[in-house]
Every structure is written in structure tokens, then in C-alpha cells.
DSSP file (Angstrom, degrees, kcal/mol; ACC not computed):
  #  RESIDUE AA STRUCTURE BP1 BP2  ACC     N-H-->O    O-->H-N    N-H-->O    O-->H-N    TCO  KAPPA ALPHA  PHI   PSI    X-CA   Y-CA   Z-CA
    1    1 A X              0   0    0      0, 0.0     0, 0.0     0, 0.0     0, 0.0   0.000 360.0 360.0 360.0 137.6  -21.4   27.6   13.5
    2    2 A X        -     0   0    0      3,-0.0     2,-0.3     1,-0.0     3,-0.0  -0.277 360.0-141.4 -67.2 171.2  -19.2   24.3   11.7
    3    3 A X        -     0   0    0      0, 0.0     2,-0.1     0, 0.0    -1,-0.0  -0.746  25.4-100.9-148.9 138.1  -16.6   23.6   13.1
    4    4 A X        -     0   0    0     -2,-0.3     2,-1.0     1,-0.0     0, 0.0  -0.319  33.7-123.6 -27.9 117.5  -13.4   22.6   10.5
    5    5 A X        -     0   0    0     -2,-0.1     2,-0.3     1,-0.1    -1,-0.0  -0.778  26.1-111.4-115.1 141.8  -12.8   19.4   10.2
    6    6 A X        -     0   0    0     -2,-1.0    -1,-0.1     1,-0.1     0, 0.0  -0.130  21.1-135.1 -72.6 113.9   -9.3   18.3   11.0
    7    7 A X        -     0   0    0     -2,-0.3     2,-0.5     1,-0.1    -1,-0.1  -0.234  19.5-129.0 -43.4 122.8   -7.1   17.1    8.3
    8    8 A X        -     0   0    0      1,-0.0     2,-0.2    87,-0.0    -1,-0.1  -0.703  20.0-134.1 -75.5 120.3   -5.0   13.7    9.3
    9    9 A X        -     0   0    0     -2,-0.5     2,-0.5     1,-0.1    -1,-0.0  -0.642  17.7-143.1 -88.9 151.0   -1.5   14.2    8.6
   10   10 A X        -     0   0    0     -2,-0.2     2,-0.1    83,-0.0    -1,-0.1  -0.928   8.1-131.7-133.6 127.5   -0.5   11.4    6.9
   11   11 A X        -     0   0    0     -2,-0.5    82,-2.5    81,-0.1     2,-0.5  -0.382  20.5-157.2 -81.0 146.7    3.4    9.8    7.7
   12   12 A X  B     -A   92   0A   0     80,-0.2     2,-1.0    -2,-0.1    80,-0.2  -0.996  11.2-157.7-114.7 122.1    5.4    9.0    4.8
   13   13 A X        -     0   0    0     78,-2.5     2,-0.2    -2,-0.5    79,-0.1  -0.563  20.5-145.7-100.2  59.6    8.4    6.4    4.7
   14   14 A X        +     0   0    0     -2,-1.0     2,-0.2    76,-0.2    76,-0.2  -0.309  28.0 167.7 -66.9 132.8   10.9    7.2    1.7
   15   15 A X        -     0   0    0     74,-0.5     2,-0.1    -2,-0.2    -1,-0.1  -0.713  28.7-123.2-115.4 120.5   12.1    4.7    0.6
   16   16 A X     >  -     0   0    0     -2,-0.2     4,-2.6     1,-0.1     5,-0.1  -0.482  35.0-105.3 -95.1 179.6   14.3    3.3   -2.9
   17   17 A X  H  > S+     0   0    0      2,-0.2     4,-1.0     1,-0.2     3,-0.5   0.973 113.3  56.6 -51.2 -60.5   13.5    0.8   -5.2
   18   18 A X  H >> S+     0   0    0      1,-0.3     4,-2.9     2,-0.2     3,-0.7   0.837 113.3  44.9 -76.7 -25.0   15.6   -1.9   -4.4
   19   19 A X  H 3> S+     0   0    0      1,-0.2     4,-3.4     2,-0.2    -1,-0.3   0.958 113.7  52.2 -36.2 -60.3   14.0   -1.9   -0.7
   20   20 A X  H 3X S+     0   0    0     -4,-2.6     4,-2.5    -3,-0.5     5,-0.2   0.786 113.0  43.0 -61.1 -15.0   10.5   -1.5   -2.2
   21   21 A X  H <X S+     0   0    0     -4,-1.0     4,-2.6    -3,-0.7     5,-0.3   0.909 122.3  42.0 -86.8 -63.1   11.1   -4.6   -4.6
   22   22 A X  H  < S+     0   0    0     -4,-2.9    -2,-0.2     1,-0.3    -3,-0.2   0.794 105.9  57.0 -47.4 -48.1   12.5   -6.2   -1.8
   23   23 A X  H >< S+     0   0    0     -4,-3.4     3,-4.0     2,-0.2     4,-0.4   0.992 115.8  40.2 -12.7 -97.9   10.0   -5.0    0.6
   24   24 A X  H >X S+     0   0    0     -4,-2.5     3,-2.3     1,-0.3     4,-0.6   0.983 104.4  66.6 -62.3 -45.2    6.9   -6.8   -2.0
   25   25 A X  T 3< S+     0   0    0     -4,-2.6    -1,-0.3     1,-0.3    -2,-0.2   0.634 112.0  30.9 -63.6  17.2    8.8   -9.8   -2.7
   26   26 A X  T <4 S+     0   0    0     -3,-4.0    -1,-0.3    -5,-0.3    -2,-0.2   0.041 121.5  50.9-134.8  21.8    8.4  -10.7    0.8
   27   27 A X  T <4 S+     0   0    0     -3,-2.3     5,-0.2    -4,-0.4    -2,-0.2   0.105  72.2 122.8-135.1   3.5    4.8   -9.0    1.4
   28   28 A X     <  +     0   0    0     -4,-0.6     2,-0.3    -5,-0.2    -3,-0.1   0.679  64.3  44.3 -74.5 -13.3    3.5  -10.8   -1.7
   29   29 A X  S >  S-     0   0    0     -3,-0.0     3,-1.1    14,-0.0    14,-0.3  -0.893  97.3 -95.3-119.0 142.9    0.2  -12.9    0.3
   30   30 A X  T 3  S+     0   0    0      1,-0.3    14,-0.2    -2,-0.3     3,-0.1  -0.393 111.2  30.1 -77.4 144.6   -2.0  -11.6    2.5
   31   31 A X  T 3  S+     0   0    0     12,-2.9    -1,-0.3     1,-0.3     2,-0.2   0.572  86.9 118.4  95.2  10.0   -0.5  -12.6    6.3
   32   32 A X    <   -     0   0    0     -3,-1.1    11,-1.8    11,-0.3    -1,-0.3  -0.745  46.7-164.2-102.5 161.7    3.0  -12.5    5.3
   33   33 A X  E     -C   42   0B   0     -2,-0.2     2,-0.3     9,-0.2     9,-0.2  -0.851   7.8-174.2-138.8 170.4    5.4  -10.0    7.1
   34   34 A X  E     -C   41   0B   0      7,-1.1     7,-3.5    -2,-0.3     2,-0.4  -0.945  26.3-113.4 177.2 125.3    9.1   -8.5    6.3
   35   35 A X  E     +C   40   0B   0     -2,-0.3     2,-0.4     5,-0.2     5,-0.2  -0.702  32.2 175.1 -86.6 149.9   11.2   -6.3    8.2
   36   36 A X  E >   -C   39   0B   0      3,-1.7     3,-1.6    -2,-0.4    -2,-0.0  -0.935  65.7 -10.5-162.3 117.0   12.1   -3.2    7.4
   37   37 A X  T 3  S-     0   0    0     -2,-0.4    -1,-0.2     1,-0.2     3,-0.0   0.963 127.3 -56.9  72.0  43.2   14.0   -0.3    9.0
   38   38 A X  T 3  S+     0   0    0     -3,-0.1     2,-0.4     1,-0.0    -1,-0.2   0.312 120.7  96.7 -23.6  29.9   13.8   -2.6   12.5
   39   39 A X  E <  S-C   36   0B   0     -3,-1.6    -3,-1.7    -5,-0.0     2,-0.4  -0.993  73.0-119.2-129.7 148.0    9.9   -2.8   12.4
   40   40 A X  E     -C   35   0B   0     -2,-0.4    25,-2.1    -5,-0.2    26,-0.3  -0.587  20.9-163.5 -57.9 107.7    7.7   -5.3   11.2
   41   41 A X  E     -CD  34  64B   0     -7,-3.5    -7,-1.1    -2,-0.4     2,-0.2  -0.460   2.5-160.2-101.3-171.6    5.3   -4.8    8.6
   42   42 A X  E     -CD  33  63B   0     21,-1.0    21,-3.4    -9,-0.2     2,-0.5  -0.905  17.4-128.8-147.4 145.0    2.3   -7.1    7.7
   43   43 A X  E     +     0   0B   0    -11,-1.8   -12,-2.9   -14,-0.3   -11,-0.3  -0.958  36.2 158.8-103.8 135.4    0.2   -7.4    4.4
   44   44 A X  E     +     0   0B   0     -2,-0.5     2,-0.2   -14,-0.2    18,-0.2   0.500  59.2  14.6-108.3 -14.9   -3.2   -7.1    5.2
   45   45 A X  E     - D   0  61B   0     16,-0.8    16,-1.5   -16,-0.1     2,-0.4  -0.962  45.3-165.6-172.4 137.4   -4.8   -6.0    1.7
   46   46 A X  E     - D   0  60B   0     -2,-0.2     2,-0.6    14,-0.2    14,-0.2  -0.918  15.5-159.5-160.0 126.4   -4.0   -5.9   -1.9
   47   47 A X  E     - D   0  59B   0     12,-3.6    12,-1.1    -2,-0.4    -2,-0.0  -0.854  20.1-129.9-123.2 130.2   -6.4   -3.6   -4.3
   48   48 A X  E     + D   0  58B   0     -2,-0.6    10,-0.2    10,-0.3     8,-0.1  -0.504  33.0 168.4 -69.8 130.3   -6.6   -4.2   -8.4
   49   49 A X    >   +     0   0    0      8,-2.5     3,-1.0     9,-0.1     9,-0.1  -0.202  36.8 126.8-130.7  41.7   -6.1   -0.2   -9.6
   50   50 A X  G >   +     0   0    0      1,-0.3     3,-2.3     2,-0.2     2,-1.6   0.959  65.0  58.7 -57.2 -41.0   -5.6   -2.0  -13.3
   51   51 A X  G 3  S+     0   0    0      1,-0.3    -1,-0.3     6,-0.1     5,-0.1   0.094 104.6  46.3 -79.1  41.8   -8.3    0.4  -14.6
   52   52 A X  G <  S+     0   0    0     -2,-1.6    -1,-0.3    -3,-1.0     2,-0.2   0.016 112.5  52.2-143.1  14.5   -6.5    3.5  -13.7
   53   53 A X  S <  S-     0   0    0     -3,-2.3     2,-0.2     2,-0.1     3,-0.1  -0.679  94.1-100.5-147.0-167.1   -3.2    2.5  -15.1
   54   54 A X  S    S-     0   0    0     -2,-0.2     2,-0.2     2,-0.1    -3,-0.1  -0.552  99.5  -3.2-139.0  80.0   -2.0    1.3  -18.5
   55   55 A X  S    S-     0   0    0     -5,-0.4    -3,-0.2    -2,-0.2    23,-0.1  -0.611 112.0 -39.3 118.9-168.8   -1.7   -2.7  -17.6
   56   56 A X        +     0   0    0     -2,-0.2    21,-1.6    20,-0.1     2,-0.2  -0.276  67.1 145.6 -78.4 168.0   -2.2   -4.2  -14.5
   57   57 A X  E     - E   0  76B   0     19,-0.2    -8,-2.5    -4,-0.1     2,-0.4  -0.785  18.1-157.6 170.7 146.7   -1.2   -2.9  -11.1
   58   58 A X  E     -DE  48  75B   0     17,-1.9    17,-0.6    -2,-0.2   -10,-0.3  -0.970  19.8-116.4-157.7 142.7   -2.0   -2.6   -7.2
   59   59 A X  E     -DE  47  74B   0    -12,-1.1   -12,-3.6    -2,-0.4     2,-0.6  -0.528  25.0-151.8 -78.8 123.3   -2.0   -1.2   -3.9
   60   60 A X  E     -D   46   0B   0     13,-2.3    13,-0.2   -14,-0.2   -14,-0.2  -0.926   3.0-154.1-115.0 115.4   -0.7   -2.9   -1.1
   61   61 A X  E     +D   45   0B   0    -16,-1.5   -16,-0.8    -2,-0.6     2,-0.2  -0.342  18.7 177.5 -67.4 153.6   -1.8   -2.4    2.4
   62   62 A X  E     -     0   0B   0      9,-0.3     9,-1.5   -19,-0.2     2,-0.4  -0.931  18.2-133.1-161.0 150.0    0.4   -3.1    4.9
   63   63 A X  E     -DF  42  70B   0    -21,-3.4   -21,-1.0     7,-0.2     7,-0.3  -0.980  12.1-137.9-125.7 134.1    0.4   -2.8    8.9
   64   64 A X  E     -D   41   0B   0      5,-1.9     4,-0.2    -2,-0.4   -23,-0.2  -0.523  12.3-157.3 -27.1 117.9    2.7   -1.6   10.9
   65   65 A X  S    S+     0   0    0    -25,-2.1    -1,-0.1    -2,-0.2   -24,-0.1   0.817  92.2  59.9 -53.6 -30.9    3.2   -4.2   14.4
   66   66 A X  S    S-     0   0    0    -26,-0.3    -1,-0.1     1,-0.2   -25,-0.0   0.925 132.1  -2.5 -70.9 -32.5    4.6   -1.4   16.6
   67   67 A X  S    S-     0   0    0      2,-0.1    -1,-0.2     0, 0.0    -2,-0.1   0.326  88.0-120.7-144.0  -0.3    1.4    1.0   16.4
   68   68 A X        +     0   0    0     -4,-0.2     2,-0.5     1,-0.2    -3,-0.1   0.585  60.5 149.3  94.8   0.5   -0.9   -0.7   14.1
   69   69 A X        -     0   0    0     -6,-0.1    -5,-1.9    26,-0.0    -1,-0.2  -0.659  38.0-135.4 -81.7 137.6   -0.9    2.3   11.5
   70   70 A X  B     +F   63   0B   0     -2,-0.5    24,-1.1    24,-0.5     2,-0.2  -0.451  24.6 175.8 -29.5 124.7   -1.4    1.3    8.0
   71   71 A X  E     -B   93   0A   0     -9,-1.5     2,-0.4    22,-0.3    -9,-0.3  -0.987  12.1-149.6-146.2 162.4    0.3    2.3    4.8
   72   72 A X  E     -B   92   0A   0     20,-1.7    20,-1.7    -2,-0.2     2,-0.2  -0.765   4.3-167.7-127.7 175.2    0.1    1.2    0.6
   73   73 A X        -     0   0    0     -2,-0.4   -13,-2.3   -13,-0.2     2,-0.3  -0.937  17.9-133.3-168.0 132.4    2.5    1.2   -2.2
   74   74 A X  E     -E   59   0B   0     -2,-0.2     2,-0.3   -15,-0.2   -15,-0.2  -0.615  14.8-170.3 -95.9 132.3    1.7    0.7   -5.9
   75   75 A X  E     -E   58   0B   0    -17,-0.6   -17,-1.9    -2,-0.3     2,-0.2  -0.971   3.1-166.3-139.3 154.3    3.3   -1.4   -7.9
   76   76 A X  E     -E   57   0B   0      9,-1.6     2,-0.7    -2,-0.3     9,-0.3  -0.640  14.0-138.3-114.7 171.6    2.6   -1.2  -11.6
   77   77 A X        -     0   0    0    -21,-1.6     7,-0.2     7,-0.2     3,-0.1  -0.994  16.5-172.0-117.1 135.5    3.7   -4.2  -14.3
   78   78 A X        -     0   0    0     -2,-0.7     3,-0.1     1,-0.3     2,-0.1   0.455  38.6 -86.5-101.2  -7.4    4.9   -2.7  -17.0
   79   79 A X    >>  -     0   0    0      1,-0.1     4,-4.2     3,-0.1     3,-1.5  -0.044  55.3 -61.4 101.5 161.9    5.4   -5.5  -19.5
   80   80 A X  T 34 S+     0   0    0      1,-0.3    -1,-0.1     2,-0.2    -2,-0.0   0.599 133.7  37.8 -37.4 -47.5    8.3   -8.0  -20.4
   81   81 A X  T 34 S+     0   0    0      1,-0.1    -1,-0.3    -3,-0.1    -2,-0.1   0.589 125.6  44.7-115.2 -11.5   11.1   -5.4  -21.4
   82   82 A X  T <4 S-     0   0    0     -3,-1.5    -2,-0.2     3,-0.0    -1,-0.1   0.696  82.4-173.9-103.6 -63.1    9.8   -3.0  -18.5
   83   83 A X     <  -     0   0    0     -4,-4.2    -7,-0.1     2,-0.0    -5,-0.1   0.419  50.0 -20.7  49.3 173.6    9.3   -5.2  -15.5
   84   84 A X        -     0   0    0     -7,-0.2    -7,-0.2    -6,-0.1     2,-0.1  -0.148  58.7-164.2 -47.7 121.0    7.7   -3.7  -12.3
   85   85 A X        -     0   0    0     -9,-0.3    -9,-1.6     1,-0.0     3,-0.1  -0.559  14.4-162.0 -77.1 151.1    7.6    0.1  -11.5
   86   86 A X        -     0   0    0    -11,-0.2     4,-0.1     1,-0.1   -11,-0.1  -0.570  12.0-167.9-112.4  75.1    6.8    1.9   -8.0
   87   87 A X  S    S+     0   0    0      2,-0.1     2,-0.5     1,-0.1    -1,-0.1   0.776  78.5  47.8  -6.7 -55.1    6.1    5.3   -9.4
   88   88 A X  S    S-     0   0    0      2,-0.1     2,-0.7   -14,-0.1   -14,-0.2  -0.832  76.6-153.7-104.7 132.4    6.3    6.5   -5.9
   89   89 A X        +     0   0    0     -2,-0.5   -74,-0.5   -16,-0.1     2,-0.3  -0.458  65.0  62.2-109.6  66.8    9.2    5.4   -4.1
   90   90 A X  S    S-     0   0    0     -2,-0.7     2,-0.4   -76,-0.2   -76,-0.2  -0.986  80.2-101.9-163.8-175.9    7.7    5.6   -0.1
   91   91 A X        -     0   0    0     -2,-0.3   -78,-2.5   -18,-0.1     2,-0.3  -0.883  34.1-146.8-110.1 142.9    5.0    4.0    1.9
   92   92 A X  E     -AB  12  72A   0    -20,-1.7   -20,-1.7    -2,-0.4   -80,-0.2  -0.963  15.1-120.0 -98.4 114.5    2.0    6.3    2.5
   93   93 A X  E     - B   0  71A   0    -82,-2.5     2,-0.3    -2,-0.3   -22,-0.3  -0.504  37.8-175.1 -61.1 130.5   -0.3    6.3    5.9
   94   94 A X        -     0   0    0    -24,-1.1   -24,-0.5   -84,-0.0     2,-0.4  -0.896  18.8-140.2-125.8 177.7   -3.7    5.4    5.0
   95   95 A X        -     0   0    0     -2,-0.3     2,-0.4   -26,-0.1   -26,-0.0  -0.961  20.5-122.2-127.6 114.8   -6.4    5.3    7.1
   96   96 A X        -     0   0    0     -2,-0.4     2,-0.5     1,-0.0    -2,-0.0  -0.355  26.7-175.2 -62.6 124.4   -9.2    2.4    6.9
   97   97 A X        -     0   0    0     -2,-0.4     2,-0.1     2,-0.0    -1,-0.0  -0.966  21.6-125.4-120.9 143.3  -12.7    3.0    6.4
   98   98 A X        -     0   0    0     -2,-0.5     2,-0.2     0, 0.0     0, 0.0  -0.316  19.9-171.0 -74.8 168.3  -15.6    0.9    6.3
   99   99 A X        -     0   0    0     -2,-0.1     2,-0.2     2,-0.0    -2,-0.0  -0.940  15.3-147.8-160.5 133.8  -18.1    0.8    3.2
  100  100 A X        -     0   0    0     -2,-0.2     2,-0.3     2,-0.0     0, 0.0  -0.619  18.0-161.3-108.1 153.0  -21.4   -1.0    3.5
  101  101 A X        -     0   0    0     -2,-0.2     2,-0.6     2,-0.1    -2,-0.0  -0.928   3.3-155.5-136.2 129.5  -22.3   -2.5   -0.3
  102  102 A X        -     0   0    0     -2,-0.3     2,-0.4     2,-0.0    -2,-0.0  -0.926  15.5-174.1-108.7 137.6  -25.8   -3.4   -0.8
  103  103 A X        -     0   0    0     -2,-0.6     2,-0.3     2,-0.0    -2,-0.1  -1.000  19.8-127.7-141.9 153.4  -26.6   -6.3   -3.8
  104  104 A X              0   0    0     -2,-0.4    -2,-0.0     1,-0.1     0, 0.0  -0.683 360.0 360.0 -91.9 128.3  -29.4   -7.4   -5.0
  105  105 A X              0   0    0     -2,-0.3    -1,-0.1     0, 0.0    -2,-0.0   0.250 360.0 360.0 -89.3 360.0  -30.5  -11.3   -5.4
């Protein structure tokens, strides 16, 4: 018989804008870190999702120090009159997985 496999609940941090702005303008490279809420995050990863949006925009991984868990946050650019959105105003736990790529020479 399968056995169910268990859904990861996944912590969420809300969060307001001016924190989240504040939050990436100090997260903006990978290795840089910012406190927030008295723990230290880290950015670790920072992922193009332009083709899914309408202008450029991307998810930034970020690590926890205290317990190592992971979470992203979108920011979108929205143009000149616009300036950056977060659509979602928290941090999301994600969970890393590897992904083997094979290319050809």
C-alpha cells in the first residue's frame, strides 16, 4: 500500500513594504546579510522570473543564520512612474532542491 507523502508546512514572515524595500536594499548581492526582526538573514540566490511577469523581476533567496531555513521574496520593476513592487508582502520558506542539467558539447 503507498504511503502519503507528507506535505512541508511552509513558515511565512509578514511583512510591509517599507521593511521589504528595506530588507532588498541591503540583501541586494549574493553574501550580503541585514537584520531583521533580531535575526540575521543572508542572500544566497537571486532567480530572473522576467518571463512570467510583465518587465523584469526576481526571487530572492535568503537564509536564515539561526536555523539555516531558507525563504524568497519577489520583487517586480514596474517601470519609471511605478518603481519596484512586492506583490506579496512576506517571506516564504522554501526548501532547496538539487537538479542535475545535462548539455551537450
Amino acid at each position: 500500500m503507498a504511503t502519503k507523502k507528507e506535505k512541508k508546512v511552509r513558515e511565512i514572515i509578514d511583512l510591509d513594504h517599507d521593511t521589504l524595500m528595506d530588507l532588498w536594499d541591503n540583501v541586494g548581492y549574493k553574501g550580503d546579510s541585514h537584520e531583521l526582526n533580531g535575526e540575521t538573514y543572508t542572500h544566497v540566490d537571486k532567480i530572473n522570473t522576467s518571463d512570467k511577469s510583465d518587465g523584469d523581476s526576481w526571487d530572492y533567496i535568503i537564509q536564515r543564520k539561526s536555523d539555516g531555513k531558507h525563504f524568497k521574496f519577489n520583487v517586480w520593476d514596474a517601470g519609471s512612474h511605478n518603481g519596484y513592487v512586492f506583490e506579496d508582502k512576506f517571506l516564504k520558506e522554501v526548501f532547496p532542491k538539487t537538479v542535475t542539467t545535462t548539455k551537450y558539447k
